[in-house]
ZAMAR-816587 format. One record per residue: residue in three letters; x, y, z negated of N, C-alpha, C, O, CB in turn. Coordinates in pm, whole numbers, padded with zeros to 5 digits, always signed. Glycine has a CB too. Layout:
BEGIN
ALAXYZXYZXYZXYZXYZ ...
end
This chain:
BEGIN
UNK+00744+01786-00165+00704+01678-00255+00565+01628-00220+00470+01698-00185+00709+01725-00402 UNK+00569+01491-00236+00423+01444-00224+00393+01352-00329+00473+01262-00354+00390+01375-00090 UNK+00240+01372-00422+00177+01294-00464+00103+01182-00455+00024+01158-00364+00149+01331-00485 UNK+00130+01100-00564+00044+00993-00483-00002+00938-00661+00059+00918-00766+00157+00852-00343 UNK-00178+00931-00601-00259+00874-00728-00314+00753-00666-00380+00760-00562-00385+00978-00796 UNK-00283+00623-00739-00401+00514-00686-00528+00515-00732-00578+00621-00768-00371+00380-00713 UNK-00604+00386-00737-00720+00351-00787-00761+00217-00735-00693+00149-00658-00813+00452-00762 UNK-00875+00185-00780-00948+00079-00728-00908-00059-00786-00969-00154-00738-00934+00080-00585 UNK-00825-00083-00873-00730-00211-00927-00865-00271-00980-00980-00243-00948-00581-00179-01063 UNK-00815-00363-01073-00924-00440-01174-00920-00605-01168-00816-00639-01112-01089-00393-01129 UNK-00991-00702-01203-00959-00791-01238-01055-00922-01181-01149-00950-01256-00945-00761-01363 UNK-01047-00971-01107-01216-01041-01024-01158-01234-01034-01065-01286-01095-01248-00958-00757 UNK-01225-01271-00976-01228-01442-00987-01165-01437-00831-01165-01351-00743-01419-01543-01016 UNK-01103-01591-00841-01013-01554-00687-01102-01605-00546-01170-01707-00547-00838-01658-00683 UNK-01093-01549-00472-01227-01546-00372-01266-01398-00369-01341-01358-00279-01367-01643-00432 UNK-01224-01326-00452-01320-01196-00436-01227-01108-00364-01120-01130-00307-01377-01120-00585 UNK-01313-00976-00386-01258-00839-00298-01223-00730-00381-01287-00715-00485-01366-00775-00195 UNK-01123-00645-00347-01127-00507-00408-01053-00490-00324-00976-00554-00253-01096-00463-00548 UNK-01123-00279-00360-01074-00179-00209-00959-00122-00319-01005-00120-00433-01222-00021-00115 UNK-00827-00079-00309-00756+00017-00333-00741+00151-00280-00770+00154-00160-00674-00024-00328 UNK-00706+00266-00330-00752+00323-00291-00590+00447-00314-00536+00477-00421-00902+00319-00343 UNK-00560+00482-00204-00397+00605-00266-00398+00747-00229-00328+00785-00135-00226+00564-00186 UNK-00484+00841-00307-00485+01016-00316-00382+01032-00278-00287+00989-00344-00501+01101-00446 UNK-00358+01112-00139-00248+01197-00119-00234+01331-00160-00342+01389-00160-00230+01200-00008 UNK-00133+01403-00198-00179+01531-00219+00008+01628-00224+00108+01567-00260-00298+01525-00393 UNK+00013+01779-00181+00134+01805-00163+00179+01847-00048+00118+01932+00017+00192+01722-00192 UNK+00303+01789-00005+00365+01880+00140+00290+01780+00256+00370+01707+00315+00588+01881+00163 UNK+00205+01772+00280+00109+01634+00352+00168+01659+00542+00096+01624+00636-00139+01674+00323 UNK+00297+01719+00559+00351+01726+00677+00450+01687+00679+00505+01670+00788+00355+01819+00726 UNK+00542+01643+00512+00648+01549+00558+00652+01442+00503+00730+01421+00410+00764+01589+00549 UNK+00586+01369+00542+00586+01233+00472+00506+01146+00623+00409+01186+00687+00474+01236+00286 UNK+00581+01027+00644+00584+00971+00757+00515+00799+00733+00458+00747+00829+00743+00988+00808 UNK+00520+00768+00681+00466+00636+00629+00446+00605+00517+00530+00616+00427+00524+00548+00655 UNK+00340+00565+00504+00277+00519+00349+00241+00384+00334+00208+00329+00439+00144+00594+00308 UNK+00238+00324+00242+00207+00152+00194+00180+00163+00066+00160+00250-00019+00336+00034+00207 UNK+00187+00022+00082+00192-00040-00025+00233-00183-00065+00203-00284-00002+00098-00022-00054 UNK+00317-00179-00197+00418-00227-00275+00332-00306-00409+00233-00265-00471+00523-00093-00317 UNK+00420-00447-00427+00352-00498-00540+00469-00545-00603+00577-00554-00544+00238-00603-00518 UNK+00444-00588-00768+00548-00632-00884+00459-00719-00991+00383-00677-01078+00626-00485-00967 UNK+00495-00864-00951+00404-00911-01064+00553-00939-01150+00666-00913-01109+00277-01067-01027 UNK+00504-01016-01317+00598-01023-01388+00744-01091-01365+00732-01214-01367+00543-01064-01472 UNK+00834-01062-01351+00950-01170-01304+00962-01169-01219+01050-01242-01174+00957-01286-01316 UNK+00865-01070-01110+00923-01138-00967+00978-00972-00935+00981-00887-01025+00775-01230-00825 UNK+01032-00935-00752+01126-00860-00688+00972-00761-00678+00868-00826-00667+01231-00935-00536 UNK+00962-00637-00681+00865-00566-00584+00878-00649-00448+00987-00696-00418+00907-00395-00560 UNK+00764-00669-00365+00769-00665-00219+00662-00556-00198+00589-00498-00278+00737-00813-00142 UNK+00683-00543-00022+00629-00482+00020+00505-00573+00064+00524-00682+00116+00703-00414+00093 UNK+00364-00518+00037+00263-00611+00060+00174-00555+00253+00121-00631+00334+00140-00592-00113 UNK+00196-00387+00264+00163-00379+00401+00203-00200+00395+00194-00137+00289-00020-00442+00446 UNK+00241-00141+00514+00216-00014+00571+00231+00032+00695+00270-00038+00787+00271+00056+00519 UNK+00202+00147+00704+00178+00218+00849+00215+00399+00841+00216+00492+00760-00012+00191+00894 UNK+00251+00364+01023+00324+00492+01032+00214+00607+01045+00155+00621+01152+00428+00491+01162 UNK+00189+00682+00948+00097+00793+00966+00100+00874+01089+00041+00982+01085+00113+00878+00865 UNK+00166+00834+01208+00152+00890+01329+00084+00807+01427+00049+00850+01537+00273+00927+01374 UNK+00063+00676+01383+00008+00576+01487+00109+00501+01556+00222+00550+01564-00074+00644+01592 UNK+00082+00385+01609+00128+00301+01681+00216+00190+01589+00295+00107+01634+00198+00376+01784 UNK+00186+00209+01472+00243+00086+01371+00179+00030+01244+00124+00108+01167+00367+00127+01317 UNK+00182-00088+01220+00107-00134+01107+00185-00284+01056+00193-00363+01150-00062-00153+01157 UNK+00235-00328+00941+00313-00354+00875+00206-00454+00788+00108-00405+00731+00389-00233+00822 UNK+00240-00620+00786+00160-00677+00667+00281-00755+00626+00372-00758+00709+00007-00770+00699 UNK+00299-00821+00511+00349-00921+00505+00255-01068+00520+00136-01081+00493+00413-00899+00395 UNK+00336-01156+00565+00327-01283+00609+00189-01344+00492+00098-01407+00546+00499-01363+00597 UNK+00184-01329+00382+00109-01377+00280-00057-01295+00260-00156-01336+00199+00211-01358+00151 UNK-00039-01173+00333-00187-01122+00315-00225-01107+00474-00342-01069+00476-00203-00961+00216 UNK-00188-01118+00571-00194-01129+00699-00364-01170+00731-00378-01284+00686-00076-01238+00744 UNK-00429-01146+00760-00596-01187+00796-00665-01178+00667-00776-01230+00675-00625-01355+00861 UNK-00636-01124+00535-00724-01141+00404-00716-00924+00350-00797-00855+00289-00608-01303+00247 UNK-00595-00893+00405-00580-00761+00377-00579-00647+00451-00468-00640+00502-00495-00754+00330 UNK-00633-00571+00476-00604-00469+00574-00629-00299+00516-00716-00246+00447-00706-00507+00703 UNK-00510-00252+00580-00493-00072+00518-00572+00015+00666-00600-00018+00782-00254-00003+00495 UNK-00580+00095+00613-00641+00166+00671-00732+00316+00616-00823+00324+00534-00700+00075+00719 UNK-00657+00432+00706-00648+00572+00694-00697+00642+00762-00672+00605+00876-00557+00613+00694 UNK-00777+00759+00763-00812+00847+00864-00752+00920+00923-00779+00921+01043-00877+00904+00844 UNK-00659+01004+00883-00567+01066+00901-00422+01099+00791-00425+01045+00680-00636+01158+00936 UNK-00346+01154+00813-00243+01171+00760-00245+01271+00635-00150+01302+00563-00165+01202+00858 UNK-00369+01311+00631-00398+01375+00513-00569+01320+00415-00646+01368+00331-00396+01542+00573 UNK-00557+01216+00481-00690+01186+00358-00642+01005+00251-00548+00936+00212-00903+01149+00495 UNK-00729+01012+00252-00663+00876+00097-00594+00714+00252-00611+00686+00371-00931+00764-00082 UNK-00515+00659+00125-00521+00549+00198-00565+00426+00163-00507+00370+00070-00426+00534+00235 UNK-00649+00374+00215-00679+00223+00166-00601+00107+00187-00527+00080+00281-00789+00181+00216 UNK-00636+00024+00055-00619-00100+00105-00730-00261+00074-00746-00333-00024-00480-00113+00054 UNK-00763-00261+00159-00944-00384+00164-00836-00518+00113-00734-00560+00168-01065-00432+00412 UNK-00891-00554+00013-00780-00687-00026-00949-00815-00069-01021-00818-00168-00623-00628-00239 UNK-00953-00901+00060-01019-00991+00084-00971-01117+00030-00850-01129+00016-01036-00988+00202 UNK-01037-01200+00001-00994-01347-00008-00875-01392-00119-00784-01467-00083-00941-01385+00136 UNK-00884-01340-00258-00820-01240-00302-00750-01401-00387-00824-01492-00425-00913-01082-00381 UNK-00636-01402-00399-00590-01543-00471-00528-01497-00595-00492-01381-00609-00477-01639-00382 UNK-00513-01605-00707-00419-01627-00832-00305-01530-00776-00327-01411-00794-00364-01805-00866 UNK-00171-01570-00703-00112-01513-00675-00083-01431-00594+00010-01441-00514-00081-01548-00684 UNK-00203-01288-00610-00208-01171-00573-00200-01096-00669-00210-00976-00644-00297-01146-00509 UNK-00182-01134-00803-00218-01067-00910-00121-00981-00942-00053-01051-01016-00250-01142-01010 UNK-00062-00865-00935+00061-00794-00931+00001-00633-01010-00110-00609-01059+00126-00785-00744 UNK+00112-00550-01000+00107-00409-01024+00112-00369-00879+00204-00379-00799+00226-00347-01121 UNK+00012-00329-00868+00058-00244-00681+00061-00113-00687-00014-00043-00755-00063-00262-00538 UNK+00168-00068-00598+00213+00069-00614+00182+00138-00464+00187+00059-00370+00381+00074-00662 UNK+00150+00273-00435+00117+00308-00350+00222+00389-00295+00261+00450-00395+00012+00347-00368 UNK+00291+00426-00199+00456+00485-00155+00423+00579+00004+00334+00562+00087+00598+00306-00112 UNK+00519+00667+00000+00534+00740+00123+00683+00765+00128+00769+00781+00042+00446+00875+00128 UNK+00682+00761+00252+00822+00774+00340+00863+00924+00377+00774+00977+00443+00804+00692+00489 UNK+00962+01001+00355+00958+01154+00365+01084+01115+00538+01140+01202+00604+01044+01273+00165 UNK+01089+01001+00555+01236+00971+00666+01137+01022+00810+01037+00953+00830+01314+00738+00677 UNK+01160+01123+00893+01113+01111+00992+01041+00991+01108+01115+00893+01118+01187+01159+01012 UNK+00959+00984+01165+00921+00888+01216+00820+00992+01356+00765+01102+01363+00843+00778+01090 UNK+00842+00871+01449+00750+00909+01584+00670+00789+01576+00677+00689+01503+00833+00929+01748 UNK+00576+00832+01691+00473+00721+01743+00514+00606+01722+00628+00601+01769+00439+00720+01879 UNK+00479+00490+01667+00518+00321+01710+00625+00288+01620+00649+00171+01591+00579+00289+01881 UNK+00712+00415+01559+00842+00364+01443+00792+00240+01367+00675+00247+01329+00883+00493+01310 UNK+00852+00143+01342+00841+00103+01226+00884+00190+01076+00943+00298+01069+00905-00006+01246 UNK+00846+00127+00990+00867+00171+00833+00959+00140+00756+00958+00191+00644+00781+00139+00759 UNK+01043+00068+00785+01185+00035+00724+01144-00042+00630+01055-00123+00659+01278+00151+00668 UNK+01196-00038+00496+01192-00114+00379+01149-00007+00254+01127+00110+00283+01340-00187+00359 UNK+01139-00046+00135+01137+00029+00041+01220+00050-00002+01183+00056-00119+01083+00013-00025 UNK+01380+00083-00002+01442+00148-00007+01364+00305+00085+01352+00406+00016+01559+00069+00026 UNK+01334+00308+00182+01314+00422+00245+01191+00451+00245+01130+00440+00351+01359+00426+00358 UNK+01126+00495+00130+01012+00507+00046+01038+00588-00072+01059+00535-00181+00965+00381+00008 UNK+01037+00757-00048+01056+00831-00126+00975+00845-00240+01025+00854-00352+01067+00916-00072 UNK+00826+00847-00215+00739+00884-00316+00659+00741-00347+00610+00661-00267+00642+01014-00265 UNK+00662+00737-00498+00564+00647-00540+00454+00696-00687+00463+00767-00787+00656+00512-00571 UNK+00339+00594-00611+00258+00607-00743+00263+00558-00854+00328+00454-00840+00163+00585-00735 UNK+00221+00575-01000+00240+00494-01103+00149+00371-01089+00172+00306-01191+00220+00567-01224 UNK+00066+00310-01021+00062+00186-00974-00118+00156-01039-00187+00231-01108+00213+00080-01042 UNK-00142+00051-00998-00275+00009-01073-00277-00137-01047-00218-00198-00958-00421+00085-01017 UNK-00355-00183-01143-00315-00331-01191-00416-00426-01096-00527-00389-01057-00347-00358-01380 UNK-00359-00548-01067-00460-00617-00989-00458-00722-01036-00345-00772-01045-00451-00627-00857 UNK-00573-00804-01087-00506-00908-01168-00655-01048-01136-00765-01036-01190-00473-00834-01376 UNK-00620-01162-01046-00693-01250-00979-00709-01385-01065-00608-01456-01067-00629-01270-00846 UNK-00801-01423-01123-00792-01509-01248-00836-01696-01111-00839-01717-00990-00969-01433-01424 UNK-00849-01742-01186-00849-01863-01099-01033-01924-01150-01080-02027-01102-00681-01992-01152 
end
C-alpha cells in the first residue's frame, strides 16, 4: 500500500503561482508512476501531468504544457507540482495518484484508470 498526502492548494488571482506538493509514504518500491489528476465541478477528472518514477518519461496535458511542471527527486521523496501562469480555468480539486502497474525506464503512464493510489485532494481555486 501506498500513501499519498497533498498540500500546497489555496486560492490566488489568475496570473499567479502555487507549488503543490504529494507526501509519499508506505511500500515506496511498488508504485511506478505518480501524477496528478484534477475535478472541477461538472466536469470528467483529467489527468493534468505525470511521470514514471524510474525516468525517461514525463506526461503534461495539452492545457498546462509551458505554465506547469512536476518534478521529484527520487522515488521516495514528495512530488511536486510548480503551477505557473495560473488561469480561471485551473481552478479544480487536484488529486495526487500512484501507479502500483509495473513500469521500466521511458514507460509511459497509461491513464487513470491505472492509478491505484489516490490522495484526498486539495483545492485550487484561480479567481479572475
Amino acid at each position: 500500500q501506498v500513501q499519498l498526502v497533498e498540500s500546497g492548494g489555496g486560492s490566488v488571482q489568475a496570473g499567479g503561482s502555487l507549488r503543490l506538493s504529494c507526501a509519499v509514504s508506505g511500500d515506496l518500491n511498488n508504485y511506478y508512476c505518480m501524477g496528478w489528476f484534477r475535478q472541477a465541478p461538472g466536469r470528467e477528472r483529467e489527468a493534468v501531468g505525470h511521470i514514471n518514477t524510474r525516468g525517461g518519461y514525463y506526461y503534461y496535458t495539452e492545457s498546462v504544457k509551458g505554465r506547469f511542471t512536476l518534478s521529484q527527486l527520487n522515488a521516495k521523496s514528495p512530488l511536486y507540482l510548480q503551477m505557473n501562469s495560473l488561469k480561471p480555468e485551473d481552478t479544480a480539486m487536484y488529486y495526487c495518484a500512484a501507479s502500483a502497474k509495473r513500469k521500466y525506464y521511458g514507460d509511459s503512464c497509461g491513464s487513470g484508470p491505472d492509478f491505484t493510489f489516490w490522495g484526498q485532494g486539495t483545492q485550487v481555486t484561480v479567481s479572475h
